[in-house]
PQR file of N, CA, C, O and H, with PARSE charges and radii, in Angstrom:
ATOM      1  N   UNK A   1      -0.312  -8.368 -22.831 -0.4000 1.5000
ATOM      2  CA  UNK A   1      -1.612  -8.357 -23.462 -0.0000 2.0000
ATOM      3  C   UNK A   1      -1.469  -8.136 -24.961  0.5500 1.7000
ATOM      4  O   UNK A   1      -2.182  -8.745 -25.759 -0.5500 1.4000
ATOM      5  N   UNK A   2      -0.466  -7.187 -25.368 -0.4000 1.5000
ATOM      6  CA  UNK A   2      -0.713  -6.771 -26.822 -0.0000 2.0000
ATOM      7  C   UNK A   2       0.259  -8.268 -27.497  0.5500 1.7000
ATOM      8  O   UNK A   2       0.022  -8.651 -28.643 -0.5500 1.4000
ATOM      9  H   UNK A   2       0.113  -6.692 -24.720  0.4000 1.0000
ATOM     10  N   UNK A   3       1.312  -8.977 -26.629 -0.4000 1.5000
ATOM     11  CA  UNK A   3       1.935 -10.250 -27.739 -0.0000 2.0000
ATOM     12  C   UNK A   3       0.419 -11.049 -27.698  0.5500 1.7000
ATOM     13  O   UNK A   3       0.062 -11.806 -28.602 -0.5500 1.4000
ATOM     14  H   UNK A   3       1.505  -8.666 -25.698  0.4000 1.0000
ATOM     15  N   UNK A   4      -0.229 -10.810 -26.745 -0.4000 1.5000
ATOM     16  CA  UNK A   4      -0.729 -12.178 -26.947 -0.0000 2.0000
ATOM     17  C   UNK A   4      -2.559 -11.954 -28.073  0.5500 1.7000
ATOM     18  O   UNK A   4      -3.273 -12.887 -28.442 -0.5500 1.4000
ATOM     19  H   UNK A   4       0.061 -10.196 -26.011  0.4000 1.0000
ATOM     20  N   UNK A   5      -2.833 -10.249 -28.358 -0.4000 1.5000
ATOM     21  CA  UNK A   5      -3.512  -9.957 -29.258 -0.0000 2.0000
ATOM     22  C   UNK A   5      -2.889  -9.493 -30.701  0.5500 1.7000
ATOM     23  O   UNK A   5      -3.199  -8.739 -31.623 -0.5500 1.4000
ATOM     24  H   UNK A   5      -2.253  -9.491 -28.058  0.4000 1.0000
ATOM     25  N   UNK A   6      -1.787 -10.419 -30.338 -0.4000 1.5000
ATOM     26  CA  UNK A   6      -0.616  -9.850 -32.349 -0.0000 2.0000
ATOM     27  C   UNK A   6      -0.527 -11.489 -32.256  0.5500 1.7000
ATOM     28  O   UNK A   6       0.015 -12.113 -33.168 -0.5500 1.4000
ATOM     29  H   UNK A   6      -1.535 -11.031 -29.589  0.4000 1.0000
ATOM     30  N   UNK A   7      -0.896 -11.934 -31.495 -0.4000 1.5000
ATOM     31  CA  UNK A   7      -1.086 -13.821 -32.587 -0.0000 2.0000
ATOM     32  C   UNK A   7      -2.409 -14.010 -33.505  0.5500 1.7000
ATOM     33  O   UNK A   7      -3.555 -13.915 -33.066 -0.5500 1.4000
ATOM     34  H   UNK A   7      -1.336 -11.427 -30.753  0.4000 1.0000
ATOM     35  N   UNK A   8      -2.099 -14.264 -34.718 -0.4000 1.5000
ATOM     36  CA  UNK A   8      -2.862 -14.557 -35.501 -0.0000 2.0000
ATOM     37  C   UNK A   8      -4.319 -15.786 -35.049  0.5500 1.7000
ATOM     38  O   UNK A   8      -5.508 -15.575 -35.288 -0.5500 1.4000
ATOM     39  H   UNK A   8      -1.168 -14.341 -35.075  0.4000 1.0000
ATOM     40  N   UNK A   9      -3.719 -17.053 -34.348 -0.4000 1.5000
ATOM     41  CA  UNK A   9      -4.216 -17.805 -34.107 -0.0000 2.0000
ATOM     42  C   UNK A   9      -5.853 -16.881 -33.119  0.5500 1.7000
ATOM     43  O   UNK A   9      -7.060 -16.761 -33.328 -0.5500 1.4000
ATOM     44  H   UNK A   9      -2.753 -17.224 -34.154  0.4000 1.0000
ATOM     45  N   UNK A  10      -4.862 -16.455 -32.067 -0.4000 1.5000
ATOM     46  CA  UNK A  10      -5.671 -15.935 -31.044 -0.0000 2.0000
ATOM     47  C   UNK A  10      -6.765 -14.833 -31.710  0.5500 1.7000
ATOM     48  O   UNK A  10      -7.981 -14.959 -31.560 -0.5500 1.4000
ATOM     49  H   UNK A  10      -3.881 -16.553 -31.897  0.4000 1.0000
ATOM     50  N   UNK A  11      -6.250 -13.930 -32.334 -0.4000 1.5000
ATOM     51  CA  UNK A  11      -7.312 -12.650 -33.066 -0.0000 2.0000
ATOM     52  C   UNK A  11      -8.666 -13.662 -33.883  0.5500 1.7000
ATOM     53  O   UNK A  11      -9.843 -13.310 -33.806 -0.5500 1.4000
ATOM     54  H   UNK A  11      -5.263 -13.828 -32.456  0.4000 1.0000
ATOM     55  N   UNK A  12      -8.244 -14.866 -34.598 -0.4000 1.5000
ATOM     56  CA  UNK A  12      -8.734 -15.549 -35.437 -0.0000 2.0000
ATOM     57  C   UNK A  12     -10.037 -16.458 -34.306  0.5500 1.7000
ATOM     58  O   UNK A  12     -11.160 -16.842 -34.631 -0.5500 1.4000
ATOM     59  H   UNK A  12      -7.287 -15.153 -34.660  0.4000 1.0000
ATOM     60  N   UNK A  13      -9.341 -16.572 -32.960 -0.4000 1.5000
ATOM     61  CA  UNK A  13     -10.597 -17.048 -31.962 -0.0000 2.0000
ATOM     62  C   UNK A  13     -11.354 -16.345 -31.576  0.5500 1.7000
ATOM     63  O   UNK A  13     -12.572 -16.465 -31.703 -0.5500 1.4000
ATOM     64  H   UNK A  13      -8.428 -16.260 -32.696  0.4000 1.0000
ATOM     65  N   UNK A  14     -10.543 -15.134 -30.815 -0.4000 1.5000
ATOM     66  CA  UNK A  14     -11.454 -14.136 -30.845 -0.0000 2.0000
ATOM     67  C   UNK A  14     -12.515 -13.738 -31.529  0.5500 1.7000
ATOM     68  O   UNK A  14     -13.497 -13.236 -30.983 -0.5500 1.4000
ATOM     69  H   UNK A  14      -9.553 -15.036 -30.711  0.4000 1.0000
ATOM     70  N   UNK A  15     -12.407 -13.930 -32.785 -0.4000 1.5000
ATOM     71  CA  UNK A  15     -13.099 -12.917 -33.603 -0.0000 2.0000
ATOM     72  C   UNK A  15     -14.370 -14.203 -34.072  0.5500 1.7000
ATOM     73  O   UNK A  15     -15.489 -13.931 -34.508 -0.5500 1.4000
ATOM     74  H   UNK A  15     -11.610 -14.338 -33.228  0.4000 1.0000
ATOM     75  N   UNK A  16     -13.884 -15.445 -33.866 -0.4000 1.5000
ATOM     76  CA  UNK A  16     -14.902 -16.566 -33.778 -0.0000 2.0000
ATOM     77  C   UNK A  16     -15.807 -16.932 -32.380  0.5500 1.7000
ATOM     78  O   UNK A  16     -16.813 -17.635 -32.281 -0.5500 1.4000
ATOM     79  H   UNK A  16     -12.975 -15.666 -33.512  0.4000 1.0000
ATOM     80  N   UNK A  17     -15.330 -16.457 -31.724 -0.4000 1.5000
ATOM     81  CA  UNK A  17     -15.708 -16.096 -30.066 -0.0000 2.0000
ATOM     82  C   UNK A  17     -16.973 -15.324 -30.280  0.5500 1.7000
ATOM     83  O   UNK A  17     -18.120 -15.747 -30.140 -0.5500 1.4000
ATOM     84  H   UNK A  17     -14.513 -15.887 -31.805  0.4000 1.0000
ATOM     85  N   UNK A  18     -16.634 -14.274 -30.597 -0.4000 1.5000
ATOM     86  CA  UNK A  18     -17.458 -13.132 -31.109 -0.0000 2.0000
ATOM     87  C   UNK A  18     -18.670 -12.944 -31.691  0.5500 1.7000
ATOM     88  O   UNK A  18     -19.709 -12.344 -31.417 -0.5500 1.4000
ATOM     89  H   UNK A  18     -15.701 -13.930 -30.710  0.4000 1.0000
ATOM     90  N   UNK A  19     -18.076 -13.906 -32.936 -0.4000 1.5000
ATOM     91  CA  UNK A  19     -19.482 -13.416 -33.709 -0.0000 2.0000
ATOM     92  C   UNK A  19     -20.393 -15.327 -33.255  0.5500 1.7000
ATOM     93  O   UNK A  19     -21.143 -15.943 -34.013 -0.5500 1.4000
ATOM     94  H   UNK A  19     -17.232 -14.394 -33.159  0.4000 1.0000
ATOM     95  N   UNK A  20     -20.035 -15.676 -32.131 -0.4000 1.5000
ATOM     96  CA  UNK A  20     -21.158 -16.792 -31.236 -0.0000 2.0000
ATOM     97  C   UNK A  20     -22.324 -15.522 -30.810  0.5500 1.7000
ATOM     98  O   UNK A  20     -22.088 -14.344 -30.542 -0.5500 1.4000
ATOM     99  H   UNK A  20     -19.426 -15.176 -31.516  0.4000 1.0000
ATOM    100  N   UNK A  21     -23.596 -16.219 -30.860 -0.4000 1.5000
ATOM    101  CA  UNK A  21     -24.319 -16.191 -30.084 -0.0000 2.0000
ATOM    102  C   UNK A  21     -24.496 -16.122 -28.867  0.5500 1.7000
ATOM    103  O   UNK A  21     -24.789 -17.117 -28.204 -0.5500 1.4000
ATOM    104  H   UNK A  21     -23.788 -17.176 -31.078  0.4000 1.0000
ATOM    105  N   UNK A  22     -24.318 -14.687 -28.252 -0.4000 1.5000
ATOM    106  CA  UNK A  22     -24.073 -14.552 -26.554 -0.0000 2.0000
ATOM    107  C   UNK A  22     -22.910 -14.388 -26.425  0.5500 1.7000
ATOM    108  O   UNK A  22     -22.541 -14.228 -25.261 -0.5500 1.4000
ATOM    109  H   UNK A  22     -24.080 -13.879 -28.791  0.4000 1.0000
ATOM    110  N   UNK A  23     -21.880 -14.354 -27.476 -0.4000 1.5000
ATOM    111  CA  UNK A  23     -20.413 -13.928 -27.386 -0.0000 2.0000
ATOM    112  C   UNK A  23     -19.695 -15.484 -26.941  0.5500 1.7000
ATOM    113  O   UNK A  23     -18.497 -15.584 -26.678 -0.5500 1.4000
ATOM    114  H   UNK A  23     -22.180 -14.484 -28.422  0.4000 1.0000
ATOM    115  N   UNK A  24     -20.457 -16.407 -26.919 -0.4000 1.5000
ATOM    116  CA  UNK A  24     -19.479 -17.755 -25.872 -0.0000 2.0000
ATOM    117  C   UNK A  24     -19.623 -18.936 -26.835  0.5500 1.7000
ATOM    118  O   UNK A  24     -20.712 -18.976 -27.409 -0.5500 1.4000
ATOM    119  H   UNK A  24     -21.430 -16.326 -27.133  0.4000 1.0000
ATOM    120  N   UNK A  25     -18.875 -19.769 -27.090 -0.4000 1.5000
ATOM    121  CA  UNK A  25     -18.609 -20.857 -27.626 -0.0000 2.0000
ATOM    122  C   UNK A  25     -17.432 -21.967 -26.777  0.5500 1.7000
ATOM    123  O   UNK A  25     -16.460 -21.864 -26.029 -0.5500 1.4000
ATOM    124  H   UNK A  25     -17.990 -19.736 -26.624  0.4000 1.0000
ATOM    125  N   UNK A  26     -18.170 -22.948 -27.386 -0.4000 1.5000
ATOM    126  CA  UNK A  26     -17.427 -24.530 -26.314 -0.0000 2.0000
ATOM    127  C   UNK A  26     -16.221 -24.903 -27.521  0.5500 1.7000
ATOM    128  O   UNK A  26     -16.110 -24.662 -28.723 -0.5500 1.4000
ATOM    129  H   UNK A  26     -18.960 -23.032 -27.994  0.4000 1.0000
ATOM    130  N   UNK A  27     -15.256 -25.753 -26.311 -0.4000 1.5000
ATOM    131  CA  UNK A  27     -14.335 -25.741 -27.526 -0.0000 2.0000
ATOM    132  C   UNK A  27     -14.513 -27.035 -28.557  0.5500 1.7000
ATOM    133  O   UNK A  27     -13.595 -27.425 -29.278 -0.5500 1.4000
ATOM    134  H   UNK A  27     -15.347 -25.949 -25.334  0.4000 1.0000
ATOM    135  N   UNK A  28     -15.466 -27.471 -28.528 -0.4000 1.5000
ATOM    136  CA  UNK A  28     -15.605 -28.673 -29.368 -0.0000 2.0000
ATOM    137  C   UNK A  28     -15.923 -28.239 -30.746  0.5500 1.7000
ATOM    138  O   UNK A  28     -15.442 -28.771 -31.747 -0.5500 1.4000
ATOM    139  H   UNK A  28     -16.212 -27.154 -27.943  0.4000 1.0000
ATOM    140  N   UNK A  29     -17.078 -26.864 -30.757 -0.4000 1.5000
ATOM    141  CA  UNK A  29     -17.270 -25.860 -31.492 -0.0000 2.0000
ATOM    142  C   UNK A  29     -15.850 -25.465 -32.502  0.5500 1.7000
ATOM    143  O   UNK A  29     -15.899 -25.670 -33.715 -0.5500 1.4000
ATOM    144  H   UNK A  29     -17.469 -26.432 -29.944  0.4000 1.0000
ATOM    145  N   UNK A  30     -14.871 -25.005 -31.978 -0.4000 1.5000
ATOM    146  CA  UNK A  30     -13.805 -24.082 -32.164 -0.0000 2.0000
ATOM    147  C   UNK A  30     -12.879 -25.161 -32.956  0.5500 1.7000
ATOM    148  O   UNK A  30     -12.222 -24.781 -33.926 -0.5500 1.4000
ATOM    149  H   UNK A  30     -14.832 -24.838 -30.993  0.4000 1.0000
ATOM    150  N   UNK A  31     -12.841 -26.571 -32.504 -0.4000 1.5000
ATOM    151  CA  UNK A  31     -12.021 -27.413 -33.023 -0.0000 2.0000
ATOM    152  C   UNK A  31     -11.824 -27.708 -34.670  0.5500 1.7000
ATOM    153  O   UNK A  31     -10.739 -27.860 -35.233 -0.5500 1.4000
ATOM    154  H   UNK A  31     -13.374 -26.880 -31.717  0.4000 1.0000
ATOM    155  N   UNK A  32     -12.986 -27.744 -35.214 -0.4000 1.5000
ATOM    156  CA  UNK A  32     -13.095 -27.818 -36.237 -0.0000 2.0000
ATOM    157  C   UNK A  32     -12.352 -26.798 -37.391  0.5500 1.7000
ATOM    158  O   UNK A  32     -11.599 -27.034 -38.335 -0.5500 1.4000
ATOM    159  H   UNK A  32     -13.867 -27.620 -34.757  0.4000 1.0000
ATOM    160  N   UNK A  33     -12.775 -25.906 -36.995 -0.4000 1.5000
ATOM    161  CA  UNK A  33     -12.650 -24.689 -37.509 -0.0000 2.0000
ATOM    162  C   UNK A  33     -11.041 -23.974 -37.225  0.5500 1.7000
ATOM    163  O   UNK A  33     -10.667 -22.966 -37.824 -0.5500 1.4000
ATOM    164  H   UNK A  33     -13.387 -25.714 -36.227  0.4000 1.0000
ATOM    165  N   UNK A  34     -10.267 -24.651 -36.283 -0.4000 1.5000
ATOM    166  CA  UNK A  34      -8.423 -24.347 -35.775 -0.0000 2.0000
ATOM    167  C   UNK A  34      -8.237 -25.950 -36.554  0.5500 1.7000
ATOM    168  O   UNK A  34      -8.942 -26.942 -36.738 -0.5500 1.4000
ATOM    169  H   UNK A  34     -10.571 -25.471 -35.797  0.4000 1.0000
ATOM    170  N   UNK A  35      -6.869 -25.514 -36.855 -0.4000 1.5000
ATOM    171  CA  UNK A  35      -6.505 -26.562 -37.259 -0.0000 2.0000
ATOM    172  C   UNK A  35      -4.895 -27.283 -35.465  0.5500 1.7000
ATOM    173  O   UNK A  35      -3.760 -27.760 -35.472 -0.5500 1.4000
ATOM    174  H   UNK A  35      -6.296 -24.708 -36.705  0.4000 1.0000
ATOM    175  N   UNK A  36      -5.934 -26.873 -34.363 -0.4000 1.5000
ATOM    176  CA  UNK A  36      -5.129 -27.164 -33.253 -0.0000 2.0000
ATOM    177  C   UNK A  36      -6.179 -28.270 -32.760  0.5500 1.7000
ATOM    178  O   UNK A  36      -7.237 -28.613 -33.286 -0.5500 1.4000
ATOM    179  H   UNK A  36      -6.856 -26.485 -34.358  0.4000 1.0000
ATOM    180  N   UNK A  37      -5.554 -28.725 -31.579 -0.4000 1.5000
ATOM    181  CA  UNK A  37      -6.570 -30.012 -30.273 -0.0000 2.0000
ATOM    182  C   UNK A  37      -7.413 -28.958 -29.271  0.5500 1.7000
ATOM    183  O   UNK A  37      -7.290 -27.790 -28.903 -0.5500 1.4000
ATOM    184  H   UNK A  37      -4.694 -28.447 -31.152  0.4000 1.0000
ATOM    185  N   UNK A  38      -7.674 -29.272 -29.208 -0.4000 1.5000
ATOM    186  CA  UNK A  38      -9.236 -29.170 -28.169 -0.0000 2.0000
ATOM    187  C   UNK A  38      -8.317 -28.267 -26.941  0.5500 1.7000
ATOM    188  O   UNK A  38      -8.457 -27.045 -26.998 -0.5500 1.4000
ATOM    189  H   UNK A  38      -7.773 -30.222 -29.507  0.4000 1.0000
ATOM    190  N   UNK A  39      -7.445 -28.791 -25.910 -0.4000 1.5000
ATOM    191  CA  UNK A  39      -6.752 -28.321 -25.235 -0.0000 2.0000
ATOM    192  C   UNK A  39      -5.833 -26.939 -25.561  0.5500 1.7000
ATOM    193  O   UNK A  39      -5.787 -25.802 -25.090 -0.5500 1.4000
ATOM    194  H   UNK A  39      -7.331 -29.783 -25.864  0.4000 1.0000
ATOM    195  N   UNK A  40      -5.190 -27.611 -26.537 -0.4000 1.5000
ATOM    196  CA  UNK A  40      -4.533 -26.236 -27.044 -0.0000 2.0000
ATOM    197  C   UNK A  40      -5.527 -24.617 -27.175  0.5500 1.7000
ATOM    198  O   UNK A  40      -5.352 -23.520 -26.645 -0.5500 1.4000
ATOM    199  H   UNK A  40      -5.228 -28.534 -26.919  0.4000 1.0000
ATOM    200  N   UNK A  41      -6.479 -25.082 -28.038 -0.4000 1.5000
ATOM    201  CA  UNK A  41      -7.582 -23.848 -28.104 -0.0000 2.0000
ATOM    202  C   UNK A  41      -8.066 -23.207 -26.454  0.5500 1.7000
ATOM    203  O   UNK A  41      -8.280 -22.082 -26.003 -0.5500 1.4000
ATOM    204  H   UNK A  41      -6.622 -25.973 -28.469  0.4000 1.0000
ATOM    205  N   UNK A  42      -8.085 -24.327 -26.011 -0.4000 1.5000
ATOM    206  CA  UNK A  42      -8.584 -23.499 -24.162 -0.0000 2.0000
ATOM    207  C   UNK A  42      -7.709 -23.042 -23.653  0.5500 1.7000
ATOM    208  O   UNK A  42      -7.986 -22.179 -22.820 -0.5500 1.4000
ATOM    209  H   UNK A  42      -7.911 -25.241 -26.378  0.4000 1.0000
ATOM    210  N   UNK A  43      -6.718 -23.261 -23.805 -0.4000 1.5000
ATOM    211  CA  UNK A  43      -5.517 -22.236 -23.618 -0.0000 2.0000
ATOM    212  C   UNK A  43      -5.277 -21.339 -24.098  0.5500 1.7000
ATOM    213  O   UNK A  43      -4.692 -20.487 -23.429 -0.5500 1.4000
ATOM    214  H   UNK A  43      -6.493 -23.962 -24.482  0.4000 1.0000
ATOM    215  N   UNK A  44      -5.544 -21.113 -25.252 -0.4000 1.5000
ATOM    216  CA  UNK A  44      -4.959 -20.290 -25.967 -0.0000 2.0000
ATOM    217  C   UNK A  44      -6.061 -18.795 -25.195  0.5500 1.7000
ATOM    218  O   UNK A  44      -5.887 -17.639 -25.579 -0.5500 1.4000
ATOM    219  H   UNK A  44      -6.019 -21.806 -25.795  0.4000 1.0000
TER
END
């Protein structure tokens, strides 16, 4: 749990996760804003 809240990427979704409306966002949302694919982010 803690490698995978010491990735930058991940803290950086999280914390875009977050401040959504209702706490939830789609990843089409998220894409823009990562410089990763659509898939990668739902994994992550």
């Amino acid at each position: 749990m803690f490698k995978a809240l010491g990735d930058p990427v991940r803290l950086r979704l999280l914390s875009t996760i977050a401040s959504h409306k209702g706490g939830e966002a789609c990843v089409c949302e998220l894409t823009g804003v990562f410089d990763l694919s659509g898939p990668t982010i739902s994994t992550a």
